[in-house]
FISE-849931 format. One record per residue (C-alpha): residue in one letter; x, y, z. Coordinates in Angstrom, 2 decimals, padded with zeros to 5 digits. Layout:
residues N
<atom "A" <X Y Z>>
...
end
This chain:
residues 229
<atom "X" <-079.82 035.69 -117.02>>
<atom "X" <-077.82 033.53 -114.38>>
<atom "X" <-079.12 031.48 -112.45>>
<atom "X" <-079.03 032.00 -108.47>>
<atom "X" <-077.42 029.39 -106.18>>
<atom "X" <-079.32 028.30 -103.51>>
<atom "X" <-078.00 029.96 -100.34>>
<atom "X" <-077.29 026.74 -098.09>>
<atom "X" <-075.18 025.65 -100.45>>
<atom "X" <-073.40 028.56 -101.52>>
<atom "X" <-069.42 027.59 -100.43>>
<atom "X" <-068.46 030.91 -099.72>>
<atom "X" <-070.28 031.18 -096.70>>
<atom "X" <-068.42 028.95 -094.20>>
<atom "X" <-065.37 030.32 -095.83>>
<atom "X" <-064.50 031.66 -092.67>>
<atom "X" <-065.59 028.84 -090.20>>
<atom "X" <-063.21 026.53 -092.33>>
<atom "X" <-060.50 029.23 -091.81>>
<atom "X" <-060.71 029.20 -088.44>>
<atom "X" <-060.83 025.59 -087.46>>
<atom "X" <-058.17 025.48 -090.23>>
<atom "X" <-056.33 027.73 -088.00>>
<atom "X" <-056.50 026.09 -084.56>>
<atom "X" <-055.87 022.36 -086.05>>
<atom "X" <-052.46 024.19 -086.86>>
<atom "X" <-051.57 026.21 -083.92>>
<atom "X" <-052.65 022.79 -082.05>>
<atom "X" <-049.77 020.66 -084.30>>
<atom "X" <-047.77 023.47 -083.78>>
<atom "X" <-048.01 023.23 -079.81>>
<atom "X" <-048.17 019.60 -079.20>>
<atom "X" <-044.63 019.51 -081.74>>
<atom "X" <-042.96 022.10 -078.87>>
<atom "X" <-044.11 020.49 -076.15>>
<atom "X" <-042.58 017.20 -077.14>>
<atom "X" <-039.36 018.10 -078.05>>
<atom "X" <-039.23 019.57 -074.76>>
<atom "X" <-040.78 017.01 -072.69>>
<atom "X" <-038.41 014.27 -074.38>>
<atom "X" <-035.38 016.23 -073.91>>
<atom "X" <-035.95 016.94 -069.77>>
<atom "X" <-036.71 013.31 -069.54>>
<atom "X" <-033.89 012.06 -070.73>>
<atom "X" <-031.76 014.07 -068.72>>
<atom "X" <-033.39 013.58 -065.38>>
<atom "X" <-033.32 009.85 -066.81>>
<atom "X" <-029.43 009.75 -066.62>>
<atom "X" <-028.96 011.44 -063.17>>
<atom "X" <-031.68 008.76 -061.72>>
<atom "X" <-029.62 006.22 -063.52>>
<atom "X" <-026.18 007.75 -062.28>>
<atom "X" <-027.92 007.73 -058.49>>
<atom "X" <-029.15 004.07 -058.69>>
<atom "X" <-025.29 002.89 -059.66>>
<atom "X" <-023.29 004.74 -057.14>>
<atom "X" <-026.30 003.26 -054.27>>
<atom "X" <-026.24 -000.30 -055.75>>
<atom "X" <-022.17 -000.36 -055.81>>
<atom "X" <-022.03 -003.33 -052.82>>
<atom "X" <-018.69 -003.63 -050.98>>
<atom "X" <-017.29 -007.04 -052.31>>
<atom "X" <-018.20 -009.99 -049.53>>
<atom "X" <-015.28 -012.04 -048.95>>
<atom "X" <-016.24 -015.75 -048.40>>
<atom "X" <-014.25 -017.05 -044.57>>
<atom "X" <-012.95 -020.47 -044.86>>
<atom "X" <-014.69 -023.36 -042.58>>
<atom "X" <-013.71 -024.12 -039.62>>
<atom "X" <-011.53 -027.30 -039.46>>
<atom "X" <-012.54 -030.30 -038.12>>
<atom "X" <-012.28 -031.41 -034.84>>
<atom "X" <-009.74 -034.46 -034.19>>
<atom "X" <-011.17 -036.79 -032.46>>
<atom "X" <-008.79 -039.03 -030.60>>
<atom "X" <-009.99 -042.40 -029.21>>
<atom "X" <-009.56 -043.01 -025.60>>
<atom "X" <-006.66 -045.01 -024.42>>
<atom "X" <-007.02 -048.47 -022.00>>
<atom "X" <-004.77 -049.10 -019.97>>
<atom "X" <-004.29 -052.45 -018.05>>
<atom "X" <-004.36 -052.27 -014.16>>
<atom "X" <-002.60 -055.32 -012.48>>
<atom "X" <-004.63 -057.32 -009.75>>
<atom "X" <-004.59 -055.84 -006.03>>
<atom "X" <-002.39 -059.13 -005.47>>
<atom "X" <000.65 -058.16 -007.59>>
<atom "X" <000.47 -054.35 -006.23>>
<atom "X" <000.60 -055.34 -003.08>>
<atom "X" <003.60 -057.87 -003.15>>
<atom "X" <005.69 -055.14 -004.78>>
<atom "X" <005.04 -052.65 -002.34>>
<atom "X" <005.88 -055.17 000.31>>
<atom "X" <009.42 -055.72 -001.23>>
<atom "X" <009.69 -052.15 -001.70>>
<atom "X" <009.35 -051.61 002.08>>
<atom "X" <011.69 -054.44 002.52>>
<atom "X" <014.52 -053.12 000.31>>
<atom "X" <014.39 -049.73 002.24>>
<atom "X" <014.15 -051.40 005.91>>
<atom "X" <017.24 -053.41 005.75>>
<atom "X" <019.70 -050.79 005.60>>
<atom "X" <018.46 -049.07 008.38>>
<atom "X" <018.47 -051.88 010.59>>
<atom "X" <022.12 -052.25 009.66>>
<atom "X" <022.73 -048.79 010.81>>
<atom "X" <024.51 -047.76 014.07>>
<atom "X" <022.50 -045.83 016.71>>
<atom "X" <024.03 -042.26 017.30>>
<atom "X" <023.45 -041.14 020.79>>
<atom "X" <022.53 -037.24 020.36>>
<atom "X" <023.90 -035.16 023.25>>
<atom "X" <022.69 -031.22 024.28>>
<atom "X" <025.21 -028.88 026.34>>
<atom "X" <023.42 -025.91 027.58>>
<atom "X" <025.21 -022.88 026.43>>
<atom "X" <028.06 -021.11 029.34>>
<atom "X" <026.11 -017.96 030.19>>
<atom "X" <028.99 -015.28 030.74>>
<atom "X" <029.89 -013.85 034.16>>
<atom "X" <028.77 -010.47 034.16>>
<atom "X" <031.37 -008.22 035.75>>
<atom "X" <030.78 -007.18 039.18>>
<atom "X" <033.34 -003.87 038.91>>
<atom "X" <030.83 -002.31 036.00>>
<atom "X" <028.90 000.53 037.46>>
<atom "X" <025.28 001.19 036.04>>
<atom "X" <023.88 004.74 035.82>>
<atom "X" <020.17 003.40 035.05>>
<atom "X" <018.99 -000.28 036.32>>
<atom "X" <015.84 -002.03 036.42>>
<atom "X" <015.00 -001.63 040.65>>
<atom "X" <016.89 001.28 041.69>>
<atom "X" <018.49 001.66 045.28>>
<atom "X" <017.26 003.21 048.08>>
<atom "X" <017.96 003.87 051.34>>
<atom "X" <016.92 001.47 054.68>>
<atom "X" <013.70 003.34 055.66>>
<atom "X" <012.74 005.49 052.55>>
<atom "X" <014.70 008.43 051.19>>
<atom "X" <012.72 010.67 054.20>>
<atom "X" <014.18 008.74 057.04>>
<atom "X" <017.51 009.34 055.08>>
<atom "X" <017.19 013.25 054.44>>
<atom "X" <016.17 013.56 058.29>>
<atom "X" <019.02 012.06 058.93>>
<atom "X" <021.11 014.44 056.79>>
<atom "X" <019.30 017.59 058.82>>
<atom "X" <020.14 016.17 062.29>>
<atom "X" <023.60 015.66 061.82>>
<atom "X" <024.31 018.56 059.39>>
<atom "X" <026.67 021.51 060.91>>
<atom "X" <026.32 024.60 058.91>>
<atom "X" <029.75 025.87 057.85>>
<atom "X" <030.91 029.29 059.74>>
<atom "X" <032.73 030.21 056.75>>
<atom "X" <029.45 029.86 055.52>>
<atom "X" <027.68 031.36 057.61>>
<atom "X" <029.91 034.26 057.94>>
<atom "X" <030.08 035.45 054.18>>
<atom "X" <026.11 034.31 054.00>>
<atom "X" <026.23 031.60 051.49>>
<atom "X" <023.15 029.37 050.66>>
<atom "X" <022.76 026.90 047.76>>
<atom "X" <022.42 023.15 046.94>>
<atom "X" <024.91 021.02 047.13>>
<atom "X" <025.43 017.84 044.40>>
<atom "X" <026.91 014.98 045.48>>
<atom "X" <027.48 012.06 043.27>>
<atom "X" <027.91 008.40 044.97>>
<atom "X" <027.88 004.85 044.28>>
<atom "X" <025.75 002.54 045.87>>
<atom "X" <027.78 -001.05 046.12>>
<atom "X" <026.58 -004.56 045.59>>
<atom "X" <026.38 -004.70 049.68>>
<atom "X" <024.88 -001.85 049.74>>
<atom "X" <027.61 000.33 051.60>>
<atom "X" <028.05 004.21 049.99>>
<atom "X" <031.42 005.03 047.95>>
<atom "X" <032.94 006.99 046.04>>
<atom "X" <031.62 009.55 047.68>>
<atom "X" <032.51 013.08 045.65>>
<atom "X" <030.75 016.75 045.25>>
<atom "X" <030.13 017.35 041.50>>
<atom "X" <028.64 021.07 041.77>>
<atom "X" <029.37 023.02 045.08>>
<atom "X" <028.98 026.47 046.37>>
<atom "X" <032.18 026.59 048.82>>
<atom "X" <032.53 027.87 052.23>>
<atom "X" <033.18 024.41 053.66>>
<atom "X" <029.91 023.00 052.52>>
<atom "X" <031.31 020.74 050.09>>
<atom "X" <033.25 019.11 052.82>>
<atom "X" <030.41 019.28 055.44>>
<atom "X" <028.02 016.92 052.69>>
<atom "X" <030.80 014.80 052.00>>
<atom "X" <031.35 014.21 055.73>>
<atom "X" <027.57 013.39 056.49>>
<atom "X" <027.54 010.48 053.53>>
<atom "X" <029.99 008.90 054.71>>
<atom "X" <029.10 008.76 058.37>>
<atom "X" <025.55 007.44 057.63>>
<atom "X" <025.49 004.53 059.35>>
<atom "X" <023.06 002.40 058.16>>
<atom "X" <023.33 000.53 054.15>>
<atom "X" <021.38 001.20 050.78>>
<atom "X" <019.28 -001.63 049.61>>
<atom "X" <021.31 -002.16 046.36>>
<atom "X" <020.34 -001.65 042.89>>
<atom "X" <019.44 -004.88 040.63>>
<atom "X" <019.32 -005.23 037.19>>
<atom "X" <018.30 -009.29 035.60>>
<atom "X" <017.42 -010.05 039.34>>
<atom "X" <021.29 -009.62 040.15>>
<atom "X" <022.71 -007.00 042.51>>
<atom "X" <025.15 -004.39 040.59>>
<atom "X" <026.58 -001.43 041.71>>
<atom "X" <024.61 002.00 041.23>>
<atom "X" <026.09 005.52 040.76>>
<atom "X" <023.89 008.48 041.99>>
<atom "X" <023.35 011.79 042.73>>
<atom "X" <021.71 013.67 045.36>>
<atom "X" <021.26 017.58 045.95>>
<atom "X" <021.98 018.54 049.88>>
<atom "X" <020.47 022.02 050.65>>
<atom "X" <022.22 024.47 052.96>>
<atom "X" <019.94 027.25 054.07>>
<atom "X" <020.31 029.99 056.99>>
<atom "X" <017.49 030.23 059.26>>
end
């Protein structure tokens, strides 16, 4: 007859625990193997594109190196010797010497001023505008009452009804006497003549026109109204 083994030692038993830890020992290698491969692969990859990053940031732009400044020159002051007050003054004195003796040598000119000829303004011009107009002896109303006394009304005139102003141009002399005496617009019927006639009967003179202070002669021209009443 064969013996029996002993249970707690029989082998056979923990067959099956040894298979098992057997089994996740080797699915553990198995694993850990993958995930190194993989881990050392990823890392070296992201390690070049860190490295790539760090060399394009660290390129520096070169630095150029200035030269120093030069030095500044110093130049030592100059002296300069000033003669005594004494010598200065002897050769300005000969100075003023030298230029004083030619002049006393020198002839006195006698310097003579002619006023210049004012020229003779011409007593035939006639003015149209001057500074102080004429006017008649008593005021232009004392002169056109004058005109209405002695004023005959034309019977041509009167007859064929005519009524009007008549111009009459004159000039007023140096002396103040009325000349020239000539109708430059009339309206006929012997009232031309009859205005012409009355100027030159007025008896009394013009207090003549002036221009620079100096009595010229004035032409004029004065409108004489005939008018049925």
């Amino acid at each position: 007859m064969e013996a029996k083994k002993n249970p707690k030692v029989d082998v056979n038993l923990k067959t099956g625990m040894f298979f098992n830890i057997g089994l996740i020992i080797s699915l553990a290698i198995t694993l850990f193997a993958f995930e190194w491969r993989t881990y050392d692969e990823v890392d070296s990859g992201n390690q070049e594109v860190v490295e790539a990053r760090e060399e394009s940031t660290m390129e520096e732009p070169p630095i150029t190196e200035m030269p120093p400044p030069p030095k500044p020159v110093i130049q030592d002051p100059e002296i300069i010797e000033v003669p005594d007050e004494e010598e200065i003054e002897e050769e300005i004195e000969t100075k003023f010497s030298q230029v004083a003796e030619p002049l006393k040598k020198q002839e006195k000119v006698e310097i003579k001023f002619e006023a210049p000829k004012l020229q003779e303004e011409k007593t035939d011009e006639v003015f149209d505008i001057v500074e102080d107009q004429p006017a008649p002896d008593g005021g232009m109303e004392e002169f056109y009452k004058y005109i209405g006394k002695k004023m005959k009304y034309p019977t041509q005139a009167r007859r064929m009804g005519i009524e009007g102003k008549v111009f009459v141009q004159f000039v007023v002399d140096v002396d103040g006497s009325l000349t020239d005496i000539k109708v430059v617009k009339g309206i006929g019927g012997g009232c031309d003549e009859e205005a012409v006639r009355v100027l030159e009967e007025y008896p009394k003179k013009w207090n003549p026109g002036k221009q620079r202070g100096r009595a010229v002669k004035v032409r004029m021209s004065l409108p004489i109204v005939f008018k049925l009443g």
